[in-house]
OpenMM code with the backbone's topology and positions (N, CA, C; nanometers):
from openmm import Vec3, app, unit

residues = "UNK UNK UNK UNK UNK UNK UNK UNK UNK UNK UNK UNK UNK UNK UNK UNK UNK UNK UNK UNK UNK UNK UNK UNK UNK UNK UNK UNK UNK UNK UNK UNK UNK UNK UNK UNK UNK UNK UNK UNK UNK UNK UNK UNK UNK UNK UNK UNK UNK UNK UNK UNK UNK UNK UNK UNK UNK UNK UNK UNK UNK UNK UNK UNK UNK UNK UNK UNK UNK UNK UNK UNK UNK UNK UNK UNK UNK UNK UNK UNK UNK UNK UNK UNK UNK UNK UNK UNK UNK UNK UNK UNK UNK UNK UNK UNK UNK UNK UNK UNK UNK UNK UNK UNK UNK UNK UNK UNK UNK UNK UNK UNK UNK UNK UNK".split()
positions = [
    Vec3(9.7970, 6.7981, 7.2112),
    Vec3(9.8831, 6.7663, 7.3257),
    Vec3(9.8756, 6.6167, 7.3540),
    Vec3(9.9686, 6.5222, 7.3467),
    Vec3(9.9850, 6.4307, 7.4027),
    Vec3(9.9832, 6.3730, 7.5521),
    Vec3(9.8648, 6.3058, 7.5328),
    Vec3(9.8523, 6.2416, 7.7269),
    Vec3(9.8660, 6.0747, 7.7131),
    Vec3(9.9529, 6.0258, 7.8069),
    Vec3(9.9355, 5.8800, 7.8418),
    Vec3(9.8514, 5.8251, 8.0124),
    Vec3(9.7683, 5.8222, 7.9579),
    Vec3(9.6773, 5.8263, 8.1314),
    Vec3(9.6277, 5.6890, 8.1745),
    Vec3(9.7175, 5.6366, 8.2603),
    Vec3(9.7330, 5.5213, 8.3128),
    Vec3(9.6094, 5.4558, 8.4253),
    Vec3(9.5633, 5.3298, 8.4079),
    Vec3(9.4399, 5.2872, 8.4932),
    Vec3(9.4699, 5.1016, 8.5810),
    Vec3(9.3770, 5.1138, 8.6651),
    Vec3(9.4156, 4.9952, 8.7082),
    Vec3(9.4746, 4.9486, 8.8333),
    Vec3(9.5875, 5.0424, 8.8463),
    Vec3(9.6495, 5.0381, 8.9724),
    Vec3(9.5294, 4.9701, 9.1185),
    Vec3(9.5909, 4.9056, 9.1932),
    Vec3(9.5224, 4.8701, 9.3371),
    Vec3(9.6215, 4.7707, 9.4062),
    Vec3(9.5769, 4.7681, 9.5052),
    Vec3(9.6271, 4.6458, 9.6032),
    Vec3(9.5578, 4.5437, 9.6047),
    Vec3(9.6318, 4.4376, 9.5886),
    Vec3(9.6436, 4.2916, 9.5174),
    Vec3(9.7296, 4.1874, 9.6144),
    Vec3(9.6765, 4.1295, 9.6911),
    Vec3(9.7089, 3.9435, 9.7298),
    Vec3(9.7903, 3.9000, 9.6615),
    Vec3(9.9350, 3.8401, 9.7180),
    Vec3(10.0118, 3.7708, 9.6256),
    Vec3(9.9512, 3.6472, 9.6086),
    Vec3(9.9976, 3.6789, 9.4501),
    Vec3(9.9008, 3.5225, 9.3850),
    Vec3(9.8052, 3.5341, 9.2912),
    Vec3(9.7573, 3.7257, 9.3130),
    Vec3(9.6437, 3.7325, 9.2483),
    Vec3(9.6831, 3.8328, 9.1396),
    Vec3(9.6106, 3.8617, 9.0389),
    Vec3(9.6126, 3.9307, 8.9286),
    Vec3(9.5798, 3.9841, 8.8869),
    Vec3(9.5757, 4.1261, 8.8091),
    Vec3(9.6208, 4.2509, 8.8129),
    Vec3(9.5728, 4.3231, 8.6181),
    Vec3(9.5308, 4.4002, 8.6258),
    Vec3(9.5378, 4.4539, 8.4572),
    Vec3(9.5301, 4.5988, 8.4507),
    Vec3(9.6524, 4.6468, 8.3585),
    Vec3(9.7044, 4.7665, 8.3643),
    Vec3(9.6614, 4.8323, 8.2379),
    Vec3(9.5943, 4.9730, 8.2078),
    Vec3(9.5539, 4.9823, 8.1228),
    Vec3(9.6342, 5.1674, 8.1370),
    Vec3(9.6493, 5.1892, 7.9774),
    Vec3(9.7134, 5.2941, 7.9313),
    Vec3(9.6080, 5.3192, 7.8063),
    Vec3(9.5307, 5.4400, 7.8009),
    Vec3(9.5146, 5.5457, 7.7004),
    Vec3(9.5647, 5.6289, 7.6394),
    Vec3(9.6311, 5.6583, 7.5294),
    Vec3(9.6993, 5.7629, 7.4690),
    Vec3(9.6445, 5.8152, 7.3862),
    Vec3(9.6159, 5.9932, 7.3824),
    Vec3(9.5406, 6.0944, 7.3162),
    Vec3(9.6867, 6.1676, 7.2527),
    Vec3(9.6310, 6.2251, 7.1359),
    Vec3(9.7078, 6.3486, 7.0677),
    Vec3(9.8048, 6.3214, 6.9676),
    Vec3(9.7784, 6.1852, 6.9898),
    Vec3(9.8687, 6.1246, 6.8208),
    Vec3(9.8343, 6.0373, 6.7950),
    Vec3(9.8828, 5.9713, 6.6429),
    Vec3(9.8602, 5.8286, 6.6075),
    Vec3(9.9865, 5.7584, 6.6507),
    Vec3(9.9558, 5.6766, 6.7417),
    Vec3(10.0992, 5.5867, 6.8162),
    Vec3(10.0926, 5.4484, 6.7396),
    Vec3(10.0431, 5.4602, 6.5725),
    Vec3(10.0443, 5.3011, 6.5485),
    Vec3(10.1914, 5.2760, 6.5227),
    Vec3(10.3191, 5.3875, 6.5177),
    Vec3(10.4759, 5.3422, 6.4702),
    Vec3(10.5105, 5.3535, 6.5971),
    Vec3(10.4149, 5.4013, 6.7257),
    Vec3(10.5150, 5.4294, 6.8082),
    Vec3(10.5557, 5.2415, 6.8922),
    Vec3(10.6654, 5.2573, 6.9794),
    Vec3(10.6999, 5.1683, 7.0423),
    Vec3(10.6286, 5.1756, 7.2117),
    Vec3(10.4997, 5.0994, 7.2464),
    Vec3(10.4528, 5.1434, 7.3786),
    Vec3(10.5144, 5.0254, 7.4994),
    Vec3(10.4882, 5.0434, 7.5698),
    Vec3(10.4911, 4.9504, 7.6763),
    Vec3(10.4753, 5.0299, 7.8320),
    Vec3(10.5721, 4.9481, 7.9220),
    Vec3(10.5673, 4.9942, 8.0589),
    Vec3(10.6957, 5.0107, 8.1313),
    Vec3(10.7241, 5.0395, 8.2516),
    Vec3(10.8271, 5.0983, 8.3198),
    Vec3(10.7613, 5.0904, 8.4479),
    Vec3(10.8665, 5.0616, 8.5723),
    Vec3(10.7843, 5.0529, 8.6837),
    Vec3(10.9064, 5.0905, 8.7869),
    Vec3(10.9051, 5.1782, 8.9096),
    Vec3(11.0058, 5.2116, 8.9939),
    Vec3(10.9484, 5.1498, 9.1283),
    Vec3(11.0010, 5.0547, 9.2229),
    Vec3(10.9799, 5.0090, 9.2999),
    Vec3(10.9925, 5.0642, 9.4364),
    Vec3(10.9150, 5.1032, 9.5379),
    Vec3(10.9964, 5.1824, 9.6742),
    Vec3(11.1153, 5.1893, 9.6361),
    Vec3(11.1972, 5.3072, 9.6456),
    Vec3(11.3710, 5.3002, 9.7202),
    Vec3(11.4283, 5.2727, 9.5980),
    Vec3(11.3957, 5.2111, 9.4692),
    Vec3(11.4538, 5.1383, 9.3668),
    Vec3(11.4549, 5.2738, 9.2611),
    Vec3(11.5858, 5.2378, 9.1405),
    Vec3(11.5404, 5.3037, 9.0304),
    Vec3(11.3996, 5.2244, 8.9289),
    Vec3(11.3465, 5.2966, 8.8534),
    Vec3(11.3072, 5.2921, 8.7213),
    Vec3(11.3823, 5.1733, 8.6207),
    Vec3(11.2743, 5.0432, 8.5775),
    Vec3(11.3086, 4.9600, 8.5409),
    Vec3(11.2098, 4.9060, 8.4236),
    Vec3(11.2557, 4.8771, 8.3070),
    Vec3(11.1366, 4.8533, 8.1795),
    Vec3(11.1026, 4.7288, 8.2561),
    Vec3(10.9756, 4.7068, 8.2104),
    Vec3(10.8745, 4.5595, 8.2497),
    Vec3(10.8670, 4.5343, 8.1495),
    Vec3(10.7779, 4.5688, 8.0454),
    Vec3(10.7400, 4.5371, 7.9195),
    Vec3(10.7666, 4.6358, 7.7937),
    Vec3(10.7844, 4.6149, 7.6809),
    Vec3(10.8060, 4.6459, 7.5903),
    Vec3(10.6986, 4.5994, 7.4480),
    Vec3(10.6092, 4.6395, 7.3906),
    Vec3(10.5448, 4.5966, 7.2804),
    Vec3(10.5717, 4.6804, 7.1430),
    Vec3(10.6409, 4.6823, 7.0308),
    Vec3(10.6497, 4.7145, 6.9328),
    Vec3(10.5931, 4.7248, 6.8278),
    Vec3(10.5673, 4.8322, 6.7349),
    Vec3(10.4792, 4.8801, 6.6250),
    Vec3(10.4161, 4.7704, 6.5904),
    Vec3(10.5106, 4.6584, 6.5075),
    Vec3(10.4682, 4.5296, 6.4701),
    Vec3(10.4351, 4.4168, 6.5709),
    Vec3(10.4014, 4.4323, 6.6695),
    Vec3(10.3769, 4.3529, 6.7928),
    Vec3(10.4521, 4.2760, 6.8830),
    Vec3(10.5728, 4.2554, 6.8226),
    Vec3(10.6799, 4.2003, 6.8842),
    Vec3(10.6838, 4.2136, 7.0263),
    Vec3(10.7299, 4.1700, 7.1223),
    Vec3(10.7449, 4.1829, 7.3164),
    Vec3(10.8514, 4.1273, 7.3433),
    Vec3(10.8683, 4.2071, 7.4307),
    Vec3(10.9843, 4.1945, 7.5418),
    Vec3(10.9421, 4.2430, 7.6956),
    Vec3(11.0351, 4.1379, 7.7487),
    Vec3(10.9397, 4.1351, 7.8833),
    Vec3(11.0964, 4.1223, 7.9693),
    Vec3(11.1374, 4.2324, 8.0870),
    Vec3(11.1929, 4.1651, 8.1892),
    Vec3(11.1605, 3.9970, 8.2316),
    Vec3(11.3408, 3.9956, 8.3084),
    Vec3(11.3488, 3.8371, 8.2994),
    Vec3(11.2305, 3.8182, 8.4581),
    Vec3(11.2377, 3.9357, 8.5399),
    Vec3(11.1587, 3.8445, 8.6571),
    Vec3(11.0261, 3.8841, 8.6358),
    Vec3(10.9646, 3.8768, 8.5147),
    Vec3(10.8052, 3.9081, 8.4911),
    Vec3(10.7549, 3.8198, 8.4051),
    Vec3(10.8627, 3.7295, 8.3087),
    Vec3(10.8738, 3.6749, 8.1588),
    Vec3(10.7559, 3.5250, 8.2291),
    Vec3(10.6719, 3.5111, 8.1636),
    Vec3(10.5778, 3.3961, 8.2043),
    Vec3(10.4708, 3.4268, 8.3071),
    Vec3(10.4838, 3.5243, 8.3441),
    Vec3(10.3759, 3.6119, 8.4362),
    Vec3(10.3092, 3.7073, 8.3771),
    Vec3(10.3615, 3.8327, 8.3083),
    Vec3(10.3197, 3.9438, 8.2608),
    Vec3(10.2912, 3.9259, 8.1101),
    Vec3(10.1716, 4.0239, 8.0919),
    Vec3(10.1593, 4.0260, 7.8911),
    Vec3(10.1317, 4.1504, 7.8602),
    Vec3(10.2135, 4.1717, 7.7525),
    Vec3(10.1675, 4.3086, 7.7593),
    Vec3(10.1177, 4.2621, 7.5821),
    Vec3(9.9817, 4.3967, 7.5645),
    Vec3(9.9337, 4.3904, 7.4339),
    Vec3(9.8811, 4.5716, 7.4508),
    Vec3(9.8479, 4.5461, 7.2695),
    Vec3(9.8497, 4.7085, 7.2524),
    Vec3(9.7041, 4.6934, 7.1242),
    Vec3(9.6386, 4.8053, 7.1247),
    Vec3(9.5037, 4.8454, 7.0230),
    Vec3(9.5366, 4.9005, 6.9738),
    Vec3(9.5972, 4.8962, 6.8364),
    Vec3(9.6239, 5.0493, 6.7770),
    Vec3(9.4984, 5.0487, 6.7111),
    Vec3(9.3786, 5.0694, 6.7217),
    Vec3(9.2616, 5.1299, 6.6966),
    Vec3(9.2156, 5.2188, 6.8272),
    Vec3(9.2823, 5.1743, 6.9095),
    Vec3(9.2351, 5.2330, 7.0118),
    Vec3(9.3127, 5.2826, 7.1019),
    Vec3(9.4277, 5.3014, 7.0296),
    Vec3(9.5492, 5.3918, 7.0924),
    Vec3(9.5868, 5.3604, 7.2670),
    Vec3(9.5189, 5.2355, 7.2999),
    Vec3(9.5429, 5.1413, 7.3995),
    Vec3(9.6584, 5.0587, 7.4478),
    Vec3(9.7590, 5.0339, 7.5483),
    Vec3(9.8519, 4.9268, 7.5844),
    Vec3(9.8087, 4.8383, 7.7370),
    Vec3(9.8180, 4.7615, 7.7094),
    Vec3(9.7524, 4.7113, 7.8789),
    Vec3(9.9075, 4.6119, 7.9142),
    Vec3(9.8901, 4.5879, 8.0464),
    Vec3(9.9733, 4.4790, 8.1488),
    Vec3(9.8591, 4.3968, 8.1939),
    Vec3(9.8778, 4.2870, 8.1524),
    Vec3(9.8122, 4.2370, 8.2347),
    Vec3(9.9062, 4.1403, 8.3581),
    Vec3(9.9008, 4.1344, 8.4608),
    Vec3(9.9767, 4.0492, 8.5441),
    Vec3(9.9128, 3.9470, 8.6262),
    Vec3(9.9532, 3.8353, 8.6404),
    Vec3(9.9063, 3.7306, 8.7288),
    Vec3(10.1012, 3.6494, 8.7732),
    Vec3(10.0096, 3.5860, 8.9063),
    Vec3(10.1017, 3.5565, 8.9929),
    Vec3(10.1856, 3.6556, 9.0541),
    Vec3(10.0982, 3.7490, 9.1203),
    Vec3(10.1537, 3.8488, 9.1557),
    Vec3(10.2287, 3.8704, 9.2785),
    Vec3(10.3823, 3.8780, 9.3207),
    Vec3(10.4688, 3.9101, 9.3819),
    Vec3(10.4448, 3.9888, 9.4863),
    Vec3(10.5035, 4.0370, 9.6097),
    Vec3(10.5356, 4.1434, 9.6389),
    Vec3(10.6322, 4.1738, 9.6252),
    Vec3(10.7346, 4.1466, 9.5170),
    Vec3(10.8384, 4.2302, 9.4996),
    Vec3(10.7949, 4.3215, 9.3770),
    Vec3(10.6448, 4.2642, 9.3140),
    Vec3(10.6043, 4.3269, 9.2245),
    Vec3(10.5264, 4.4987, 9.2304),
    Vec3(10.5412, 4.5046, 9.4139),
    Vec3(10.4980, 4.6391, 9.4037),
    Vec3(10.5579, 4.7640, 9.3558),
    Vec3(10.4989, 4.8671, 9.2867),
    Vec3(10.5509, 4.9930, 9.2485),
    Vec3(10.4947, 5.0749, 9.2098),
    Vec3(10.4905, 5.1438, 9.1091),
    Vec3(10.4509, 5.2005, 9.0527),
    Vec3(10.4493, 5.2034, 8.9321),
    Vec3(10.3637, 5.2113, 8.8554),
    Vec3(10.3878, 5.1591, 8.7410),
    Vec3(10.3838, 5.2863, 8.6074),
    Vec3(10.4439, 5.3298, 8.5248),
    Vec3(10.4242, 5.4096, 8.3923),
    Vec3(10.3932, 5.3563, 8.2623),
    Vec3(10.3267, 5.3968, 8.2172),
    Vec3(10.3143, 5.4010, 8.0594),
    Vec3(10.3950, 5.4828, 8.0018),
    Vec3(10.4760, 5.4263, 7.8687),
    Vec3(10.5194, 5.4920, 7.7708),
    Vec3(10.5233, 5.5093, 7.6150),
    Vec3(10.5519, 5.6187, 7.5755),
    Vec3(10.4910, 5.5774, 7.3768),
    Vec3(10.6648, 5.5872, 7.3653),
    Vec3(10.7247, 5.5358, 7.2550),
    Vec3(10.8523, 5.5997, 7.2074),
    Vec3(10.8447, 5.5941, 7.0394),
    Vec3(10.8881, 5.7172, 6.9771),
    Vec3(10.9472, 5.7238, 6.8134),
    Vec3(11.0088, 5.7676, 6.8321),
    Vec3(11.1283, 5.7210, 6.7490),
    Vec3(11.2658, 5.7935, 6.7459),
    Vec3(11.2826, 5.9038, 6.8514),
    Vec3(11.2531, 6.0349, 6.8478),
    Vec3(11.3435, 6.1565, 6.9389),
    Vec3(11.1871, 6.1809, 7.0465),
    Vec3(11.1031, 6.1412, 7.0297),
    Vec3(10.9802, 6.1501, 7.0371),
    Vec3(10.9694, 6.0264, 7.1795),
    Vec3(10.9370, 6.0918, 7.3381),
    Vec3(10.9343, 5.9893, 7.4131),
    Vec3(10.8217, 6.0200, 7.5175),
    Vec3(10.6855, 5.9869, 7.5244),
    Vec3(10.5972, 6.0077, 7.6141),
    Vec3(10.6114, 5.9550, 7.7385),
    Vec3(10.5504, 5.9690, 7.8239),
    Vec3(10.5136, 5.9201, 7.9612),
    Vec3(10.3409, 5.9105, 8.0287),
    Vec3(10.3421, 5.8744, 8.1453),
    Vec3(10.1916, 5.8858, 8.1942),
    Vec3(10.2676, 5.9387, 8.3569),
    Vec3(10.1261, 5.9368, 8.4011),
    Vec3(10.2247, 5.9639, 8.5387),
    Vec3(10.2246, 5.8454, 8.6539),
    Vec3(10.1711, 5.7812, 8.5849),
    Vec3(10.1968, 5.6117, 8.6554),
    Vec3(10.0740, 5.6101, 8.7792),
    Vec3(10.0846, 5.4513, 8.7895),
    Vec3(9.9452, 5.4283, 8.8870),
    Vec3(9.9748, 5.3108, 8.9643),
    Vec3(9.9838, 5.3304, 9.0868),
    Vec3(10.0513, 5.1854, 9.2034),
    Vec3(10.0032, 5.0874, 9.2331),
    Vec3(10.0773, 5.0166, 9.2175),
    Vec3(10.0222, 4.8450, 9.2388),
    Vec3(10.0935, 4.7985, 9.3836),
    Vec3(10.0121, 4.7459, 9.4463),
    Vec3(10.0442, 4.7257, 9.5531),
    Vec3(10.0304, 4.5661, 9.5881),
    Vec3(10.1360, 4.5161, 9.6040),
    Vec3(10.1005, 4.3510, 9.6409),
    Vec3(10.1625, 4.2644, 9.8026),
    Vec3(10.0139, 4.2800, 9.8697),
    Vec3(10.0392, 4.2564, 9.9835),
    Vec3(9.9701, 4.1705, 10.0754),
    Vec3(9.9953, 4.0676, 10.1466),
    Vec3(9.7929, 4.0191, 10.2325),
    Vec3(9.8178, 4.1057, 10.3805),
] * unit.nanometer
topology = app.Topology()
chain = topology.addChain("A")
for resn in residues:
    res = topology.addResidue(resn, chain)
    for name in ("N", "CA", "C"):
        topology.addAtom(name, app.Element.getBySymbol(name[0]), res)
């Protein structure tokens, strides 16, 4: 059975910075495509980051120079790390694996950025 079980989440000082960590059990995700997704109060569901088999990234434009995302495929690991942290940056945040027809989730963990 496939789990993506998301860590990290807290409330965070704008300004201050943040590291998001994702575990994935029950497959080998070294083809998969992982990254993150984050729904804001009131807002839809919006990709943040994107990291690809071969390492490649993509990053939303209001995160691009703030956020990094990296991945272990030994350790079936994806993290966020964030600095300069917003409060528009609060939400919630998900992990995801994707192959082709094949699309995981986590059940996400909230970041809260507030003084």
């Amino acid at each position: 059975q496939v789990q993506l079980v998301e860590s990290g989440g807290d409330l965070v000082q704008p300004g201050g910075s943040l590291r998001l960590s994702c575990a994935a059990s029950g497959s080998d995700f070294t083809y998969y495509s992982m990254g993150w997704y984050r729904q804001p109060p009131g807002k839809q569901r919006e990709l943040v980051a994107i990291v690809y088999s071969g390492g490649r990234t993509n990053y939303a434009d209001s995160v691009k120079g703030r956020f990094t995302c990296s991945r272990d495929n030994a350790k079936n690991t994806v993290s966020l790390q964030m600095n300069s942290l917003e409060p528009e940056d609060t939400a919630v945040y998900y992990c995801f694996a994707q192959f082709g027809y094949r699309d995981y989730w986590g059940r996400g963990t909230l970041v809260t950025v507030s003084s």
